[in-house]
N, C-alpha and C positions, 0 to 999 in steps of 0.2 A: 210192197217194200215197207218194212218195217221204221217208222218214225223216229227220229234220232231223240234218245232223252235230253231234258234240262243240261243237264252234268255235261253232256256230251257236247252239246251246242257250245256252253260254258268255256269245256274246256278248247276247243276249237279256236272260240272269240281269242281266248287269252294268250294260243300259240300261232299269232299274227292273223286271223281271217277276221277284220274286225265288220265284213260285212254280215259275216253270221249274225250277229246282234237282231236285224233286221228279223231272222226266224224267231226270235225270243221275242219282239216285240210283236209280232203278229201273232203267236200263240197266246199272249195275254192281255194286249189292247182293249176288248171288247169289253171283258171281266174287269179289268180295271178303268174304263170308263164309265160302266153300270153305277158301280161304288163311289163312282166320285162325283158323278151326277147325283144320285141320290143325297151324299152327304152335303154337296155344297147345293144343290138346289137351282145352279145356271148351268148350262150348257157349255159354255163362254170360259166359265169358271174352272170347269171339269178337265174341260178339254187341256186348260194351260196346266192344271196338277198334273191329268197323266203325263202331259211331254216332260216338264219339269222331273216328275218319275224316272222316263226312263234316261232322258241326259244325267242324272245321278247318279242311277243303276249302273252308267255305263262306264261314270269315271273311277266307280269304289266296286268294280268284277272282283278284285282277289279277292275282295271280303265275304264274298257269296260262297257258300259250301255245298259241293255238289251238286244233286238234284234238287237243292233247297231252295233254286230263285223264286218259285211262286211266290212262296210264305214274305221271301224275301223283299223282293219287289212288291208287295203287299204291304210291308210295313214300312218300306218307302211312301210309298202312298197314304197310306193312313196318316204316317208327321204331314205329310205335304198339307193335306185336305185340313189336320187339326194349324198347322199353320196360316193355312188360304181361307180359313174361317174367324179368325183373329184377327189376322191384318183389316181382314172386311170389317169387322166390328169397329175398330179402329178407326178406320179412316171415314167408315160411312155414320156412323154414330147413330142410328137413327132407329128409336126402338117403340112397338107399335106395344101400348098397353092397352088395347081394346081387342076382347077376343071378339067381339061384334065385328067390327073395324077388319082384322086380321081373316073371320070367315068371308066377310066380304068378297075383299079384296083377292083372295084364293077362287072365290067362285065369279065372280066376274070375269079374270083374266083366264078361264079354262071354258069359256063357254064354247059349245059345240064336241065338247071332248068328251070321254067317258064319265056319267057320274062317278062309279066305283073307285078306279083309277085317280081320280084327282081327290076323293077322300081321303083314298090313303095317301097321296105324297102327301096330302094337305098337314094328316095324323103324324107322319114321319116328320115331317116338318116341327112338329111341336114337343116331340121331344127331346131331353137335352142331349147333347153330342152324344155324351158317352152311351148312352143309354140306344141312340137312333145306329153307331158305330157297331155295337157289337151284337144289336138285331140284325144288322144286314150281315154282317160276316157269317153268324149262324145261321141266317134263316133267308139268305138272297143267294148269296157264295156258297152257303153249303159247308162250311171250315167246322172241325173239329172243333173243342176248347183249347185241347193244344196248340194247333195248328194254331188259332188266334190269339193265343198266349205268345208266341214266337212274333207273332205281326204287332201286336198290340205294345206287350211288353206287362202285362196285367195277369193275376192270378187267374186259372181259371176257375175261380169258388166266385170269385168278386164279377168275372164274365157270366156265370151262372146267372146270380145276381141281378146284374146290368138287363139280362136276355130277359130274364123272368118279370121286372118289372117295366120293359119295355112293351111286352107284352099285355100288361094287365092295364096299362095305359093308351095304350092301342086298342084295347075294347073298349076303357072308357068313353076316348074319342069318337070313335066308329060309333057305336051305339047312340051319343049324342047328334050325331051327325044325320043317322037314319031318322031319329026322333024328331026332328028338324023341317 
Protein backbone atom coordinates (compact mmCIF):
# COMPACT_ATOMS: atom_id res chain seq x y z
CA UNK A 1 0.00 0.00 0.00
CA UNK A 2 1.33 3.09 -1.23
CA UNK A 3 2.01 5.89 1.63
CA UNK A 4 -0.26 8.81 1.55
CA UNK A 5 1.89 12.14 0.67
CA UNK A 6 2.27 15.32 3.03
CA UNK A 7 -0.34 17.20 0.69
CA UNK A 8 -2.69 14.50 1.10
CA UNK A 9 -2.63 14.13 4.78
CA UNK A 10 -2.77 17.91 4.72
CA UNK A 11 -5.40 18.03 2.85
CA UNK A 12 -7.58 15.46 4.64
CA UNK A 13 -6.74 17.32 8.29
CA UNK A 14 -8.22 20.53 6.72
CA UNK A 15 -11.51 18.66 5.24
CA UNK A 16 -12.72 17.81 8.86
CA UNK A 17 -10.32 14.55 9.90
CA UNK A 18 -8.40 16.37 12.42
CA UNK A 19 -7.10 13.03 13.71
CA UNK A 20 -4.96 12.79 10.61
CA UNK A 21 -2.65 15.25 12.05
CA UNK A 22 -1.41 12.44 14.35
CA UNK A 23 0.19 10.68 10.89
CA UNK A 24 2.12 14.14 10.13
CA UNK A 25 3.22 14.10 13.48
CA UNK A 26 4.61 10.78 13.45
CA UNK A 27 6.34 11.12 10.21
CA UNK A 28 8.39 13.94 11.42
CA UNK A 29 8.76 13.79 15.40
CA UNK A 30 11.90 12.07 15.45
CA UNK A 31 13.57 14.46 12.75
CA UNK A 32 12.44 17.15 14.64
CA UNK A 33 13.37 16.15 17.88
CA UNK A 34 17.08 15.30 16.72
CA UNK A 35 17.36 19.13 15.80
CA UNK A 36 16.05 20.43 18.73
CA UNK A 37 17.96 18.51 20.86
CA UNK A 38 21.01 19.28 19.40
CA UNK A 39 20.22 23.08 18.99
CA UNK A 40 19.00 23.63 22.58
CA UNK A 41 21.26 21.19 24.25
CA UNK A 42 18.43 19.50 27.01
CA UNK A 43 16.31 16.89 26.42
CA UNK A 44 13.53 18.75 28.55
CA UNK A 45 13.95 21.63 26.52
CA UNK A 46 13.68 19.89 23.00
CA UNK A 47 11.08 18.02 23.81
CA UNK A 48 8.69 21.23 24.97
CA UNK A 49 10.00 23.10 21.27
CA UNK A 50 8.73 20.05 19.28
CA UNK A 51 5.13 19.95 21.07
CA UNK A 52 5.05 23.76 20.99
CA UNK A 53 5.83 22.99 17.04
CA UNK A 54 3.45 21.04 16.22
CA UNK A 55 0.31 22.72 18.40
CA UNK A 56 1.36 25.76 16.05
CA UNK A 57 1.53 23.68 13.08
CA UNK A 58 -1.77 22.63 13.77
CA UNK A 59 -3.53 25.93 14.52
CA UNK A 60 -1.98 27.96 11.09
CA UNK A 61 -2.64 24.18 8.42
CA UNK A 62 -4.11 26.68 5.67
CA UNK A 63 -0.87 28.51 5.64
CA UNK A 64 1.05 25.28 4.78
CA UNK A 65 1.40 24.63 0.85
CA UNK A 66 0.93 21.43 -0.29
CA UNK A 67 3.56 18.73 0.00
CA UNK A 68 5.53 21.53 1.71
CA UNK A 69 4.84 20.75 5.60
CA UNK A 70 8.34 19.25 6.09
CA UNK A 71 10.37 22.49 5.14
CA UNK A 72 7.35 23.99 6.83
CA UNK A 73 7.26 22.59 10.12
CA UNK A 74 10.80 22.90 10.17
CA UNK A 75 10.85 26.46 10.19
CA UNK A 76 8.39 26.41 12.85
CA UNK A 77 10.89 24.86 14.70
CA UNK A 78 13.91 26.55 14.09
CA UNK A 79 11.79 30.21 15.44
CA UNK A 80 10.65 27.88 18.30
CA UNK A 81 14.44 26.65 19.28
CA UNK A 82 15.81 30.39 18.28
CA UNK A 83 13.09 31.57 20.77
CA UNK A 84 13.72 28.69 23.51
CA UNK A 85 17.32 29.74 23.51
CA UNK A 86 16.70 33.53 24.21
CA UNK A 87 14.21 33.26 26.85
CA UNK A 88 16.88 30.68 28.38
CA UNK A 89 19.56 33.29 28.13
CA UNK A 90 17.29 35.61 29.73
CA UNK A 91 16.12 34.24 32.46
CA UNK A 92 19.13 32.02 33.34
CA UNK A 93 21.79 34.71 32.88
CA UNK A 94 24.57 32.73 33.63
CA UNK A 95 27.48 32.81 31.23
CA UNK A 96 30.66 30.57 31.74
CA UNK A 97 33.93 32.58 30.51
CA UNK A 98 36.31 29.85 31.22
CA UNK A 99 36.89 27.46 28.35
CA UNK A 100 38.85 25.35 31.09
CA UNK A 101 35.88 25.65 33.27
CA UNK A 102 33.23 25.03 30.26
CA UNK A 103 35.59 21.60 29.08
CA UNK A 104 35.27 20.64 32.30
CA UNK A 105 32.16 20.67 33.12
CA UNK A 106 31.19 19.02 29.55
CA UNK A 107 33.50 15.99 30.45
CA UNK A 108 32.56 15.45 33.80
CA UNK A 109 28.86 15.35 33.25
CA UNK A 110 29.33 12.65 30.20
CA UNK A 111 31.50 10.37 31.96
CA UNK A 112 30.98 6.66 30.94
CA UNK A 113 29.61 7.76 27.58
CA UNK A 114 31.35 7.87 24.17
CA UNK A 115 34.44 9.90 24.04
CA UNK A 116 33.84 10.92 20.32
CA UNK A 117 30.26 11.64 20.80
CA UNK A 118 30.48 14.06 23.61
CA UNK A 119 33.34 16.01 21.69
CA UNK A 120 31.31 16.64 19.29
CA UNK A 121 28.04 17.81 21.17
CA UNK A 122 30.69 19.31 23.28
CA UNK A 123 32.05 21.37 19.66
CA UNK A 124 28.39 21.98 18.41
CA UNK A 125 27.88 23.48 21.64
CA UNK A 126 30.44 26.13 20.99
CA UNK A 127 29.28 27.36 18.25
CA UNK A 128 27.27 30.26 17.62
CA UNK A 129 23.44 29.64 16.89
CA UNK A 130 23.47 30.45 13.60
CA UNK A 131 26.45 28.82 12.56
CA UNK A 132 25.50 25.23 14.85
CA UNK A 133 21.76 25.89 12.91
CA UNK A 134 22.54 25.64 9.55
CA UNK A 135 25.33 22.82 10.18
CA UNK A 136 22.80 20.62 11.34
CA UNK A 137 20.24 21.26 8.71
CA UNK A 138 22.82 20.52 5.91
CA UNK A 139 24.89 18.25 7.42
CA UNK A 140 22.37 16.18 10.14
CA UNK A 141 18.88 16.59 8.26
CA UNK A 142 20.42 16.46 5.06
CA UNK A 143 18.23 19.75 3.57
CA UNK A 144 19.22 21.26 0.41
CA UNK A 145 20.28 25.27 0.71
CA UNK A 146 16.95 25.87 -0.67
CA UNK A 147 15.11 23.85 1.22
CA UNK A 148 16.86 25.63 4.45
CA UNK A 149 16.46 28.91 2.91
CA UNK A 150 12.51 28.15 3.05
CA UNK A 151 13.02 26.92 6.92
CA UNK A 152 15.40 29.43 7.86
CA UNK A 153 14.38 32.43 5.93
CA UNK A 154 18.29 33.23 5.06
CA UNK A 155 20.09 33.38 1.72
CA UNK A 156 21.46 30.48 0.79
CA UNK A 157 25.13 32.26 -0.33
CA UNK A 158 25.01 33.51 3.67
CA UNK A 159 23.93 29.44 4.61
CA UNK A 160 26.90 28.42 2.42
CA UNK A 161 28.79 30.73 4.42
CA UNK A 162 27.34 29.77 8.05
CA UNK A 163 28.03 25.73 6.86
CA UNK A 164 31.56 26.48 5.64
CA UNK A 165 32.64 28.12 8.68
CA UNK A 166 30.94 25.97 10.97
CA UNK A 167 32.76 23.56 9.71
CA UNK A 168 36.27 24.94 9.81
CA UNK A 169 35.43 25.52 13.49
CA UNK A 170 34.56 22.19 14.23
CA UNK A 171 37.94 21.15 13.32
CA UNK A 172 39.47 23.71 15.20
CA UNK A 173 37.64 22.26 18.19
CA UNK A 174 38.02 18.63 17.58
CA UNK A 175 41.53 18.82 16.85
CA UNK A 176 41.98 20.68 20.17
CA UNK A 177 40.21 18.43 21.81
CA UNK A 178 42.27 15.15 20.56
CA UNK A 179 45.45 17.24 21.41
CA UNK A 180 44.14 17.39 24.85
Amino acid sequence: MKEESDGALLRRVLSGEPRTYARLVDRYQARLGRYALRMLGNKDDAEDAVQDTFIRAYRSLGRCEGDGFGPWVFGILVNRCRTHATKRARTQGVIVRSEVALATASVASSEGRDALRDAIDWALKQLPAEQREAFLLKHVEDMSYEAMETVTGVRPATLRMRVFRARDELRKLLAETVRD
